[in-house]
Each structure stands twice: as structure tokens, then as C-alpha cells.
PAMARNU-762985 format. One record per residue: residue number from 1; residue in three letters; z, x, y of N, C-alpha, C, O in turn. Coordinates in Angstrom, 1 decimal. Example, Ala and Ser with C-alpha at 12.3 -4.5 7.8 and 13.67 -1.06 7.14 Angstrom:
BEGIN
  nr rest    n_z    n_x    n_y   ca_z   ca_x   ca_y    c_z    c_x    c_y    o_z    o_x    o_y
   1  ALA    7.8   13.2   -5.7    7.8   12.3   -4.5    7.8   13.2   -3.3    8.5   14.2   -3.3
   2  SER    7.1   12.8   -2.2    7.1   13.7   -1.1    7.9   12.9    0.0    8.0   13.4    1.1
***
This chain:
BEGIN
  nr rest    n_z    n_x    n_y   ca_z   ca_x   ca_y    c_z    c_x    c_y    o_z    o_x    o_y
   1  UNK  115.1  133.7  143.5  116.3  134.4  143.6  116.1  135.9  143.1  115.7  136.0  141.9
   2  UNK  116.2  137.2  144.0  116.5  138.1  143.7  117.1  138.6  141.8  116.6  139.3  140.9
   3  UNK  118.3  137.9  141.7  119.1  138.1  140.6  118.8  137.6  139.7  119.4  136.6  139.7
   4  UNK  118.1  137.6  138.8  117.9  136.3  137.6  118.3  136.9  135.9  118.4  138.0  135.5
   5  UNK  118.5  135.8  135.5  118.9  136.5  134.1  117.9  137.5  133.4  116.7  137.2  133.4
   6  UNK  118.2  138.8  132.8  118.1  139.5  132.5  117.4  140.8  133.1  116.8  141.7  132.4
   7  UNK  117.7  140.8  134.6  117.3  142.0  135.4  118.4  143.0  135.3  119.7  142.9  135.2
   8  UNK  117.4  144.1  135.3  118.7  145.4  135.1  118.8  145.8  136.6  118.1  145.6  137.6
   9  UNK  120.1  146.5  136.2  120.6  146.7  137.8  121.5  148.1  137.7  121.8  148.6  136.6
  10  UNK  121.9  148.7  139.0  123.0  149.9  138.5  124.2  149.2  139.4  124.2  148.4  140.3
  11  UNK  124.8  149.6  139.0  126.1  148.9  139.7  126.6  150.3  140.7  126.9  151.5  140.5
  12  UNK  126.6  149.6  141.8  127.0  150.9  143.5  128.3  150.9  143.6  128.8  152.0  144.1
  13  UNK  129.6  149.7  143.3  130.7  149.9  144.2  131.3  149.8  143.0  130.9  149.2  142.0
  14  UNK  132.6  150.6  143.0  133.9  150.3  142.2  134.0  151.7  140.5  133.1  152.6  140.5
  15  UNK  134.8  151.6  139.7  134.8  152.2  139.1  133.5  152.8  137.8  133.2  153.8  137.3
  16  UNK  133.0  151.2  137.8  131.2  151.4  136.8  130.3  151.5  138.0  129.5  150.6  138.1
  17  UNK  130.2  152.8  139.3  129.9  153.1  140.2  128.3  154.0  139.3  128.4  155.2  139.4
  18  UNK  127.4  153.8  138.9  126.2  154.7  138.6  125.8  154.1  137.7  124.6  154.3  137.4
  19  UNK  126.4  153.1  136.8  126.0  152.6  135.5  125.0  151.4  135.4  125.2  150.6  136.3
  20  UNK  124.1  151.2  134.5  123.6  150.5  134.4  123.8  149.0  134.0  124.7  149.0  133.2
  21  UNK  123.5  148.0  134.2  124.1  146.8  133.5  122.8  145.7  133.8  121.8  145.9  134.5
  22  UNK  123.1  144.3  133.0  121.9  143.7  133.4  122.8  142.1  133.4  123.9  141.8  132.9
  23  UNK  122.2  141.6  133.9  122.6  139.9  134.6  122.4  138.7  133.3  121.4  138.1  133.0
  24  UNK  123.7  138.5  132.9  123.8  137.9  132.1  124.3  136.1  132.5  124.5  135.4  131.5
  25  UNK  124.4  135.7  133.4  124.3  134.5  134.4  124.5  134.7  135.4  125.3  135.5  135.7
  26  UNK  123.8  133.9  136.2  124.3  133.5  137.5  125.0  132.5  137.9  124.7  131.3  137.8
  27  UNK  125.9  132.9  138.3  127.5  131.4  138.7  127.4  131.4  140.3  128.2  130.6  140.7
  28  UNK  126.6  132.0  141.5  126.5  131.3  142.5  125.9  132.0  143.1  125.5  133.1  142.6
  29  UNK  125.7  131.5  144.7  125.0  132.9  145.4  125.2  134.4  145.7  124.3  135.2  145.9
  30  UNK  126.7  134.4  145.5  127.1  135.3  146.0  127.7  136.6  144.5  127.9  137.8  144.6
  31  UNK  127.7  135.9  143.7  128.4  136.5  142.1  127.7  136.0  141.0  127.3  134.9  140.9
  32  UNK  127.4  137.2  140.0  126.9  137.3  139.1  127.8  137.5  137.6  129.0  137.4  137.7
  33  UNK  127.5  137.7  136.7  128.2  138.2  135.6  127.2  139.1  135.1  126.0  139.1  135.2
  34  UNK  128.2  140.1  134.5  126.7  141.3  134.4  127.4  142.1  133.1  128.6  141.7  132.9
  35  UNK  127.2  142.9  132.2  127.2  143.4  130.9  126.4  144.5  130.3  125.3  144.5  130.6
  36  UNK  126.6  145.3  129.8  126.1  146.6  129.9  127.1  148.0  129.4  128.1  148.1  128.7
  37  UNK  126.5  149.0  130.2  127.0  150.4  129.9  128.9  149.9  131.1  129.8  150.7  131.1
  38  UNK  128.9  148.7  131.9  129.9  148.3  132.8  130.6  147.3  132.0  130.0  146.6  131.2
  39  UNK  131.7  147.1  132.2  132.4  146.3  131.8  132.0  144.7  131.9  131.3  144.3  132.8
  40  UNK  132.5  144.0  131.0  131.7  142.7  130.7  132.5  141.5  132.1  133.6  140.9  132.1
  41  UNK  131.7  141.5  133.0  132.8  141.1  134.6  132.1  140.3  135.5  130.9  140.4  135.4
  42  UNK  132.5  139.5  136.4  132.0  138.7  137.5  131.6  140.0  138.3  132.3  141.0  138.3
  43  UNK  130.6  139.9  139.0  130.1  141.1  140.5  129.8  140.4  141.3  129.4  139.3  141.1
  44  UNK  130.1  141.0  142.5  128.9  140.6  143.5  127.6  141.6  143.8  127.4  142.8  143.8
  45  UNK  127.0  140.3  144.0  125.9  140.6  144.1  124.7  142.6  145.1  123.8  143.3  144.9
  46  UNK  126.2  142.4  146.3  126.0  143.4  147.3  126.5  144.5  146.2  126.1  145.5  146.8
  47  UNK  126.8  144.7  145.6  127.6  146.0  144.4  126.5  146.2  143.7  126.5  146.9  142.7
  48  UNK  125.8  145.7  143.9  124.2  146.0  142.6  122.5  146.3  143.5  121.9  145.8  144.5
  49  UNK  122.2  147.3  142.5  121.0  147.3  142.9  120.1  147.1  141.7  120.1  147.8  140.6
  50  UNK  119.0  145.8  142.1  118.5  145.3  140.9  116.9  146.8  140.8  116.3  147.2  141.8
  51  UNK  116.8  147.1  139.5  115.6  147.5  139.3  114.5  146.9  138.7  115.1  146.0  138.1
  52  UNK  113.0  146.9  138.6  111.9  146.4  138.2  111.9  145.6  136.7  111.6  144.4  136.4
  53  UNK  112.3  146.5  136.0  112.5  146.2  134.7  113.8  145.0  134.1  114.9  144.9  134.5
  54  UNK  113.4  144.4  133.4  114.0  143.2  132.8  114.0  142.8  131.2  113.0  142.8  130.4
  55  UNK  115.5  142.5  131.0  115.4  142.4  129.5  115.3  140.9  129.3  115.6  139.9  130.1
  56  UNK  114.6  140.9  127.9  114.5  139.3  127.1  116.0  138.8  126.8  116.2  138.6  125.6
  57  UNK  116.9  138.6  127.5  117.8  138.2  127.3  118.0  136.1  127.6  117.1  135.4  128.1
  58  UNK  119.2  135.7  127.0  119.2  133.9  127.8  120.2  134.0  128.0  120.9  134.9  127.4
  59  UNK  120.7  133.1  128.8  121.9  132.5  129.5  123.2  132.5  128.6  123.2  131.9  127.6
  60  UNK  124.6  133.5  129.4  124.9  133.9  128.3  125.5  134.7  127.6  126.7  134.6  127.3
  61  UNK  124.8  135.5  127.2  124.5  136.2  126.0  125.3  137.2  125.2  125.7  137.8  126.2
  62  UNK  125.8  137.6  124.4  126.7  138.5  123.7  126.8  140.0  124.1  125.9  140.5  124.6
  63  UNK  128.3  140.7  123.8  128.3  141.8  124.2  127.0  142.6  123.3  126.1  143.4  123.7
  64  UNK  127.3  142.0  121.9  126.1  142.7  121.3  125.0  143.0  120.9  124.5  143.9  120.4
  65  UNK  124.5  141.5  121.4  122.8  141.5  121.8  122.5  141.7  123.3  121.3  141.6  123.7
  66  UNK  123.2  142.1  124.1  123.1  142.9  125.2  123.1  144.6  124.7  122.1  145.3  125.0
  67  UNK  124.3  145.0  124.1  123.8  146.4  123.5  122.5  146.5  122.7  121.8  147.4  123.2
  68  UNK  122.0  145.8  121.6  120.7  145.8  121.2  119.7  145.5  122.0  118.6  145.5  121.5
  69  UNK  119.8  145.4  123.1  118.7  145.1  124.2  118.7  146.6  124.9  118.0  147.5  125.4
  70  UNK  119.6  146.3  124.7  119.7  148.2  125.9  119.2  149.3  124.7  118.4  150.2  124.9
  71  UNK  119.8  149.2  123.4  119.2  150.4  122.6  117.3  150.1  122.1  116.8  150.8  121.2
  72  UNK  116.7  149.1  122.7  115.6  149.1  122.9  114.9  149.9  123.4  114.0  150.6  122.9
  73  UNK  115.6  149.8  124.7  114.5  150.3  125.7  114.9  152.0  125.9  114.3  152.8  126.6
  74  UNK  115.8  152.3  125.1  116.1  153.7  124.9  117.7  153.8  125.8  118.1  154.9  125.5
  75  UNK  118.4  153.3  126.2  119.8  153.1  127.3  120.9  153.2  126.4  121.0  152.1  126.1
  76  UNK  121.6  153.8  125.9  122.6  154.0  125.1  123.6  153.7  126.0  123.6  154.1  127.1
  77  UNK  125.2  152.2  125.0  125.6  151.4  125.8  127.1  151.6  124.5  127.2  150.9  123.5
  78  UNK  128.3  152.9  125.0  129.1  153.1  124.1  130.3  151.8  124.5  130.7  151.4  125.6
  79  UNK  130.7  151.5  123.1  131.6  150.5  122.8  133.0  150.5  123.3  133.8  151.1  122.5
  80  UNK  133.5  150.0  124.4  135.1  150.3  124.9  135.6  149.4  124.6  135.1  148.3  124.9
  81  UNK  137.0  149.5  123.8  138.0  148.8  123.6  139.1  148.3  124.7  139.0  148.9  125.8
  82  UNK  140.1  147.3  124.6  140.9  146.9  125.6  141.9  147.5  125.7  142.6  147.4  124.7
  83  UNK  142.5  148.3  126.7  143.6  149.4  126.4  145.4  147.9  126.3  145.9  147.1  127.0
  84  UNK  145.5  148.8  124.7  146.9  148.0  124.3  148.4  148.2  125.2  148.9  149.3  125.5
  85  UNK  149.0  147.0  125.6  150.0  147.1  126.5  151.0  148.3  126.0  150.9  148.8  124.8
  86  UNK  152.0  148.7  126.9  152.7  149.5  126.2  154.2  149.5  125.3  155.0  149.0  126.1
  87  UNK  154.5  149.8  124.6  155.5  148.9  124.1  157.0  149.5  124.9  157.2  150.6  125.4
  88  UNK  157.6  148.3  124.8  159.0  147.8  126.1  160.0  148.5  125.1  160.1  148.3  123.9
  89  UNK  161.1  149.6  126.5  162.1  150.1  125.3  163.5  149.3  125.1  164.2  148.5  125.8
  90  UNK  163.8  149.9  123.8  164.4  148.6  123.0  165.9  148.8  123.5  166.6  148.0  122.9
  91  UNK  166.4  149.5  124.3  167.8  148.7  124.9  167.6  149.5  126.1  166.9  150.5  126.3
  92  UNK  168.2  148.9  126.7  168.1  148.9  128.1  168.8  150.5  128.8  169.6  151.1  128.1
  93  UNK  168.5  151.1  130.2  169.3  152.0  130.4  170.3  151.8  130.6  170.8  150.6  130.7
  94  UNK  171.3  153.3  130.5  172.5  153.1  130.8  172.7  153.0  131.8  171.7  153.4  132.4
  95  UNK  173.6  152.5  133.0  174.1  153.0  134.1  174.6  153.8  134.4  175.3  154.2  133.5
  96  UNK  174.6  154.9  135.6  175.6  155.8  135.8  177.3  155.5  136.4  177.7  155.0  137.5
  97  UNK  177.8  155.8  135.5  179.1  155.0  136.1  179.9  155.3  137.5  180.3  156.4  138.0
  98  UNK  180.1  153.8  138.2  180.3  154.1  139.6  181.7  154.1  139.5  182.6  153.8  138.7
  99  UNK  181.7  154.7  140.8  182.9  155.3  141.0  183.7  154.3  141.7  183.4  153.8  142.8
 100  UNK  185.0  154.2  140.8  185.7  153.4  141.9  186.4  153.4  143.3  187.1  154.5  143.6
 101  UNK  186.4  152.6  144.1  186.9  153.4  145.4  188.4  153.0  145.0  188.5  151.8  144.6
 102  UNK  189.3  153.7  145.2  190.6  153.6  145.5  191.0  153.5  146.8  190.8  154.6  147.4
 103  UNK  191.5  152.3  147.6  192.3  152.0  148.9  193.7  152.9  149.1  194.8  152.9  148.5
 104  UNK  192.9  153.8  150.6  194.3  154.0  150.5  194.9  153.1  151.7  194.2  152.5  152.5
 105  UNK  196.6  153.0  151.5  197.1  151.9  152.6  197.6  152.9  153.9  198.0  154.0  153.8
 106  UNK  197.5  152.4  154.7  197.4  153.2  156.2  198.6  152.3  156.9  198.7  151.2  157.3
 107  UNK  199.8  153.5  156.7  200.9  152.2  157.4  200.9  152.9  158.9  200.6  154.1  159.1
 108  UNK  201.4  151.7  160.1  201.1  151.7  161.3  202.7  152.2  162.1  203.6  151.3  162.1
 109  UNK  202.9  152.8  162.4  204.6  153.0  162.9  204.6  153.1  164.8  205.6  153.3  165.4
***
């Protein structure tokens, strides 16, 4: 198989569009899981292009012996946090007050 654990790759499609990352299992033919300077994520396989080089990595493996593998080989791999939901405001809006219709009566002669 092309993909095997611990091949580095750059990732081509989506927002970690240039970045490096390397193959931390394979879950089928078609998708990988991958880790790196990219978010820690299921890929497919077509979104990657693998390069020559390969880390000593196993099946697996942690966000942070994936960074220590990358500050090896010289690849600096900075630390992103999970962005916190936002907090819900505490009473509700007001409405704009509707206007009542008043009927007028339409007499018929």
C-alpha cells in the first residue's frame, strides 16, 4: 500500500491545504488518519501527497510523539487549541411590540 504508517505527506485539499502531516493509521482503502502541522483528522487518501521520507512512528500514536518526531527531522509542528463555544445570552430578546389591529365595522345600507 502506497499509505503506510508513518509516511509524511502534504495535505492538497481543504483548509490544512500546504501542510505537512504524516499517517498515523490506516482505517481502509480509501481514508487515513493523519497528524501533524494539520489537524489531528480522518483524510482521504486523494487529499494527500505522500513524500519519500518516513517517520519511526506505530499504530496510533500521540499528538505528542508525533510533534517530537517532526521536531527531529527539523519541521516545526505549533500547538492549536479547540476554539471554546460561545457563551448563550442570558435573557432572551425583547420583542418589538406588535401593533394591534383594531376592526373597523363596515355597516352595509
Amino acid at each position: 500500500m502506497l499509505f503506510e504508517i508513518g509516511t509524511i505527506c502534504i495535505k492538497l485539499a481543504g483548509r490544512d491545504a500546504g501542510k505537512k502531516c504524516v499517517v498515523v493509521d490506516v482505517i481502509d482503502d480509501v481514508y487515513v488518519l493523519i497528524d501533524g502541522q494539520t489537524r489531528r483528522r480522518k483524510c482521504n487518501v486523494a487529499h494527500l501527497e505522500p513524500l519519500k521520507s518516513k517517520l519511526n512512528i506505530k499504530k496510533g500514536t500521540d499528538t505528542a510523539a508525533v510533534t517530537k518526531a517532526f521536531d527531529a527531522i527539523g519541521v516545526t509542528v505549533v500547538a492549536t487549541k479547540p476554539k471554546k463555544a460561545a457563551s448563550r445570552p442570558l435573557k432572551p430578546r425583547a420583542l418589538p411590540q406588535q401593533k394591534k389591529k383594531t376592526e373597523k365595522k363596515v355597516s352595509k345600507k
